[in-house]
N, C-alpha and C positions, 0 to 999 in steps of 0.2 A: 492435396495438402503437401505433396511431398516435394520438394525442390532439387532443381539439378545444381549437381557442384561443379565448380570451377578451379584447379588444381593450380598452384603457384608455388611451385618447390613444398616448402615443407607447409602453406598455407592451403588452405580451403574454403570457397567463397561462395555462398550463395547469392545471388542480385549486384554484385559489388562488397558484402559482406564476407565475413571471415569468420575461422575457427583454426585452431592449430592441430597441426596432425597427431596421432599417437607418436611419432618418433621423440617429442619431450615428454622428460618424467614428468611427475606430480608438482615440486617441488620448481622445476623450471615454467609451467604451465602456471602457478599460481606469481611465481615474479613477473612474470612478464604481464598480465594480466591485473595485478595490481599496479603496473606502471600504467594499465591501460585505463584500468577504471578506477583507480585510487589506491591508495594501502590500506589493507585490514583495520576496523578500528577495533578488533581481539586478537589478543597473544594465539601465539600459534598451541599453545596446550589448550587456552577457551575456545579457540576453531575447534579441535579437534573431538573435544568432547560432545562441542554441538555437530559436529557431523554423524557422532555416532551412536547420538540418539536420532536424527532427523533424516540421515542419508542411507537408509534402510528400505525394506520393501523393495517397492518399485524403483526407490531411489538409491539403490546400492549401488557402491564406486564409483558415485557421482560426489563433489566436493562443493562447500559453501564461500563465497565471498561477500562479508558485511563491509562496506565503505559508505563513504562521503565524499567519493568523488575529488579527493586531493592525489593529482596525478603526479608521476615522480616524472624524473629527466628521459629521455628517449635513449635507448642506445639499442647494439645488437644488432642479430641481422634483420628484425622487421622494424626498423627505427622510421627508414624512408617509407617504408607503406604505411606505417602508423603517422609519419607526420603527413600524410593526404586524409585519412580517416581525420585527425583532428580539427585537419582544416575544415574538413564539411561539418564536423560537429558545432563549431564555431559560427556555421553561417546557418545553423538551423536555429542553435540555441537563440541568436539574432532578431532571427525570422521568429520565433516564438515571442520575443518581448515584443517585435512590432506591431507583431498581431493582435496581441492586446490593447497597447495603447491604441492603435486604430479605431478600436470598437471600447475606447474607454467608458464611454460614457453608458455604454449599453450596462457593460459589466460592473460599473457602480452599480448601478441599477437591481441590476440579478444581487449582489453581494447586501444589498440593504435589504431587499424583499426577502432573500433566501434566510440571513440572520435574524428579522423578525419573524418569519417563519416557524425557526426550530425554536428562539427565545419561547415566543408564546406557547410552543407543545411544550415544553421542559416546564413554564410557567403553570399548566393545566394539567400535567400527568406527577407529578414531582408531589411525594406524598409527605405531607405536612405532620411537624413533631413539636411536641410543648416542650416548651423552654422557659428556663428561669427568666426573670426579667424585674425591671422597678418599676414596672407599667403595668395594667393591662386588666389581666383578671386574676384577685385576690387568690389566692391557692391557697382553701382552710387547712389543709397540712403542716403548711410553713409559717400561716401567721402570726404563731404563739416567738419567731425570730425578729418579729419587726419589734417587741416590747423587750423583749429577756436580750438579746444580743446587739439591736440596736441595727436591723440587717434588711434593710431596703430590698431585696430581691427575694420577694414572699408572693411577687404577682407570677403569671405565667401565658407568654405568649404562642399563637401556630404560627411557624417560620417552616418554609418549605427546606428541603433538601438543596444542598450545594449544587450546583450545574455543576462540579468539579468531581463529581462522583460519576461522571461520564468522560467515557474516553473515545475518540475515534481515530482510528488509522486510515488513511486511503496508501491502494498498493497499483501502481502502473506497469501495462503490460508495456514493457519497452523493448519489445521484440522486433524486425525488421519490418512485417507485415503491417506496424504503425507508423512506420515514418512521416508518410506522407500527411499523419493526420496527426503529427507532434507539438503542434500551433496549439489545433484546436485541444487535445488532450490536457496538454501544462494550464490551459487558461480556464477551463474545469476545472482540473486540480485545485489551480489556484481560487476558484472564486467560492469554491465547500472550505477551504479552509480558512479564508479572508471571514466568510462569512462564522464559522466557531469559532475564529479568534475572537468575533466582535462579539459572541455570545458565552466566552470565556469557557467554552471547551477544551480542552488540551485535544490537541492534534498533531499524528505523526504522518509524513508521506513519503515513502516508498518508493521507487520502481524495482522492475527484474526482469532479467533477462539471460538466456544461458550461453554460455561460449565453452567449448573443448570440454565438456562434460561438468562445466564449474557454473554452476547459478549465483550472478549478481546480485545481490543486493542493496540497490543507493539510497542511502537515507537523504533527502534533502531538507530535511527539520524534525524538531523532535518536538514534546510535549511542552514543553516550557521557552520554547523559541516563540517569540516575537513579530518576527520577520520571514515571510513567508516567497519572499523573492528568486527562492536560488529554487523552486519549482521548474523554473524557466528553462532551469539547465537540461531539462530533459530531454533524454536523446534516445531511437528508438535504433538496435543491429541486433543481429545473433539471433538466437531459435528464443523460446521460451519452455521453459517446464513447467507450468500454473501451479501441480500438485507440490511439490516441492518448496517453490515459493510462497504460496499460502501457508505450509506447514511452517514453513520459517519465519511469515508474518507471526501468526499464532504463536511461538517461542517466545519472542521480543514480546507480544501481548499479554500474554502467563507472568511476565515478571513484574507486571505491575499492580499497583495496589489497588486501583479503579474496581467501582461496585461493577459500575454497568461499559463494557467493549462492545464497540461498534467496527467491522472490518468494509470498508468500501472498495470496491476493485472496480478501475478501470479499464476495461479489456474489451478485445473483440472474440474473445473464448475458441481460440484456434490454438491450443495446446500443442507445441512441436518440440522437439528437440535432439539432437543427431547423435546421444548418449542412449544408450539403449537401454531396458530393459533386461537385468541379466542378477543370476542367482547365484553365480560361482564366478570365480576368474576364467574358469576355461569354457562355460558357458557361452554361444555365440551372442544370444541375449534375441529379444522381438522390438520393433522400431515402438518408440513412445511419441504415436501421434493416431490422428482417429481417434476410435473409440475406445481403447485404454486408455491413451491421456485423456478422453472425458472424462471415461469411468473412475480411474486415478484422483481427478480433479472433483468429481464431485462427491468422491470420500471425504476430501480434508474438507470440504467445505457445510458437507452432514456431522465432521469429528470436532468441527471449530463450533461447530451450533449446541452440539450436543455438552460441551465445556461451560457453553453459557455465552458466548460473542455471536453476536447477530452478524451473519455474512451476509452482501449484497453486491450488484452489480449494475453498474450503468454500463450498457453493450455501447461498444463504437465500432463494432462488425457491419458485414453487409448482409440481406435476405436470407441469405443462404445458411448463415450461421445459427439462425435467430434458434434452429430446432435444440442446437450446439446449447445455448446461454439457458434454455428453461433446461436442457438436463442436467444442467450440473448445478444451478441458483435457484430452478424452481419458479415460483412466481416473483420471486424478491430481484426482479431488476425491471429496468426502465431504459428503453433506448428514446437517445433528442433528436427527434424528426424536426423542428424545428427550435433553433437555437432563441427564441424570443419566450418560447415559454422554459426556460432550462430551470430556474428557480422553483416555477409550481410543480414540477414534474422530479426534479431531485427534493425538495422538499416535502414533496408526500410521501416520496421514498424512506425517505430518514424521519419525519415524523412518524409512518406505519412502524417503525421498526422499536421506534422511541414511547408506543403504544404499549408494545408486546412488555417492552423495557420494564416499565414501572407498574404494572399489572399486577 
């Protein structure tokens, strides 16, 4: 798991990827780095407080970045190596919208059966409440208001529970190890949330990914967005911290008023990142990859369950990982050996889940 570095003056590269050396502070490390992957969308006092509830444990003197991907002007000394990075970002994001419309017709397909799908579980688990009403069934309680007040709504109907009382997030591992599979990734992404928009879910989607000790996080929609298009932009470099990023998922999830959270992570569960492990500043610190990033990762993912949000996972790893994804999700994922069944197979994922839900 471990990767050799590649040195370029003050940069660090693994495969062609980068990180910036300790030679920048804090403060220069987070500017350049918002010109990379966008500017903060919180004040530098709301970063700081959420780092220092979240950037603790394993995750100490590591730093947070929340964006949306609005990148500033280039400048500095890594202007010119940043504008080749953008360029390939450019021609994958491309590649990613190609690859869908190529196989549009499939992924209509997956987005109608996968939205009927979860419609009908929310339709058959979603526990029904009597309601006033002008219709239905007389309510002897309230009868004595249709003669004394003159007040039609004496009957009382079963009208299930809001679908809106459910929330789901999916969070993408956009670390380097997924490049190659950024196509297929974005157009999953995209076709679980095409398919809750059309069952009036609210759905947010994520990616993360870590650079120079700082974990990304790209919001590319939020609950109440519409338009589910800028998924596409998804681009995979840099190490990944899962633990970290899950806990930051779960932050943004805590603050909402949803009965029922749903967290879906798409990953290939290869936990890396070249920030170490360390209890002190003068601490040399132990690498967070292997079996401490699992075991790391499959804390937050027992500490998110145990709050009450259903975690799961659809693996996009190889063989080798597979032992990786049951230690830290347990039985609650599903890897797409073949992409013609992706709907029956994400949808019994999220229907099992949508089970335990309304129980």
């Amino acid at each position: 798991m471990h990767k050799k570095g590649i040195y370029h003056g003050d940069v660090v590269g693994w495969d062609g990827e980068y990180s910036l050396s300790s030679k920048l502070k804090e403060p220069e490390l987070r500017e350049f780095l918002e010109t990379k992957f966008g500017r903060s969308v919180y004040s530098a006092e709301h970063v700081a407080g959420l780092e220092k509830r979240l950037c603790s444990g394993n995750h100490k003197f590591t730093h947070l970045l929340y964006t949306k991907g609005e990148i500033g002007e280039l400048r500095g000394i890594y202007s010119t190596f940043e504008m080749h990075q953008r360029k390939r970002q450019m021609e994958v994001i491309a590649n990613n919208r190609a690859y869908y419309e190529q196989n549009l017709l499939q992924n209509r397909l997956h987005i109608s059966k996968l939205s009927t799908n979860i419609m009908n579980s929310i339709l058959l688990h979603m526990q029904p409440a009597h309601v006033k009403a002008n219709s239905g069934k007389i309510n002897p309680a309230l009868a004595w208001r249709a003669a004394k007040l003159n007040d039609g709504m004496v009957f009382q109907k079963r009208e299930n529970e809001n679908a809106g009382d459910i929330s789901v997030d999916i969070l993408l591992d956009a670390s380097h190890s997924q490049i190659n599979r950024a196509k297929i990734i974005s157009s999953q992404a995209y076709i679980i949330s095409e398919a809750l928009s059309k069952c009036h879910v609210p759905c947010r989607v994520m990616s993360f990914c870590s650079m120079s000790g700082f974990t990304i996080m790209r919001l590319f929609n939020d609950y109440s967005s519409c338009d589910n298009s800028s998924i596409f932009d998804y681009y995979a470099e840099g190490c990944n911290r899962d633990g970290l990023a899950i806990r930051a998922a779960g932050e943004l999830m805590s603050r909402t008023a949803y009965d029922h959270k749903m967290l879906i992570v798409l990953s290939d569960v290869k936990p890396l990142d070249i920030a170490k492990i360390r209890k002190n500043e003068q601490d040399v610190g132990v690498s967070y990859d292997e079996i401490r990033a699992l075991t790391d990762t499959a804390q937050e993912v027992r500490r998110l369950r145990a709050e009450g949000i259903s975690v799961v996972c659809i693996f996009t790893g190889a063989d080798e990982n597979l032992t990786s994804a049951r230690m830290v999700y347990g039985q609650d994922f599903v890897r797409i050996r073949d992409f013609s069944f992706f709907a029956d197979t994400v949808g019994k994922l999220i229907i099992d889940q949508m089970k335990h839900i309304f129980m």
